[in-house]
C-alpha positions in Angstrom: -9.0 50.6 19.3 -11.0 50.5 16.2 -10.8 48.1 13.6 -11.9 48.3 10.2 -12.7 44.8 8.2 -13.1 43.2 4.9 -14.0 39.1 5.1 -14.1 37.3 1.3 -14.7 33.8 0.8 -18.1 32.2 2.0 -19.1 34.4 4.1 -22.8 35.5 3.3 -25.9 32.7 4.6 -24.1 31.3 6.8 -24.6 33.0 10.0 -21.7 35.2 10.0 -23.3 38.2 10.9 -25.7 37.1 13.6 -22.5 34.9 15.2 -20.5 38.0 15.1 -23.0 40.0 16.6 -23.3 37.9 19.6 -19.5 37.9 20.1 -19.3 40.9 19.9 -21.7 41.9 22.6 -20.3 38.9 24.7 -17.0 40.7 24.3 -18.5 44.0 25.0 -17.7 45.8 21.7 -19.6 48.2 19.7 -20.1 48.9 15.9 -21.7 46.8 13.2 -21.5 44.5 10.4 -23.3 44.0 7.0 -22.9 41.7 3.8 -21.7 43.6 0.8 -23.1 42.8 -2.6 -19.7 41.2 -3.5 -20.3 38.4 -1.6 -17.9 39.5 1.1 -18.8 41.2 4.9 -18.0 44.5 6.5 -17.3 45.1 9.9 -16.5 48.2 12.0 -15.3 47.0 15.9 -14.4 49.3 18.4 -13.0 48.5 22.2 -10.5 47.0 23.8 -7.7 46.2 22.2 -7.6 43.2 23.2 -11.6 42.2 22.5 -10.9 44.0 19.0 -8.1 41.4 18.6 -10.2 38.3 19.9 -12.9 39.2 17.5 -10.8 39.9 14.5 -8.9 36.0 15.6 -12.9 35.2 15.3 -13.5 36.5 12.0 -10.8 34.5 10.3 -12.3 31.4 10.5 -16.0 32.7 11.0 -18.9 30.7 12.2 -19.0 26.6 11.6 -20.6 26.5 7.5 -18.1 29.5 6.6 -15.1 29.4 4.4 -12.8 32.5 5.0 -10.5 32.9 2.5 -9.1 36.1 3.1 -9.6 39.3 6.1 -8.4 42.8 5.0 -7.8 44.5 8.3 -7.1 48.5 8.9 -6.6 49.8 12.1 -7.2 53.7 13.7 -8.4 55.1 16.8 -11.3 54.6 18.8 -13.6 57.3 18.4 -16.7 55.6 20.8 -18.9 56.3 18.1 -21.1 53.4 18.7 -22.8 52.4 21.9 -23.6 48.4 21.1 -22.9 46.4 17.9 -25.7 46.0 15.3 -26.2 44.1 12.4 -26.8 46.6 9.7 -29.0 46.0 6.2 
């Protein structure tokens, strides 16, 4: 499965994309993540449905100093087109 997502609210220095990161690769799920200048995060996960599912449940509430106020989530199919999750800048 892949996943495509969107997080708004306070989202950016706050450690969302280094706690996602390591969730991720806990999980064993590729892609990457990156703040937007909007103020909101990006996130591309691929895997198991499953994982994709636990880490999307993650993303909702985000690390411990973030206020999610919103996930926009679009779904298609796997295409293994990453071989680890990254942080990208």
């Amino acid at each position: 499965m892949r996943a495509y997502l969107r997080i708004y609210g306070l989202v950016q220095g706050v450690f969302f994309r280094s706690s996602m990161r390591d969730i991720a690769l806990d999980l064993g799920v590729t892609g990457w993540v990156r703040n937007l200048p909007d103020g909101s995060v990006e996130a591309v996960i691929e895997g198991d449905p499953k994982k994709v599912e636990e880490l999307i449940k993650w993303a909702r509430r985000g690390p411990p100093a973030a206020i999610v106020e919103k996930v926009e989530v679009r779904y298609s199919e796997c295409i293994k087109e990453y071989k680890t999750f990254k942080i990208r800048y």
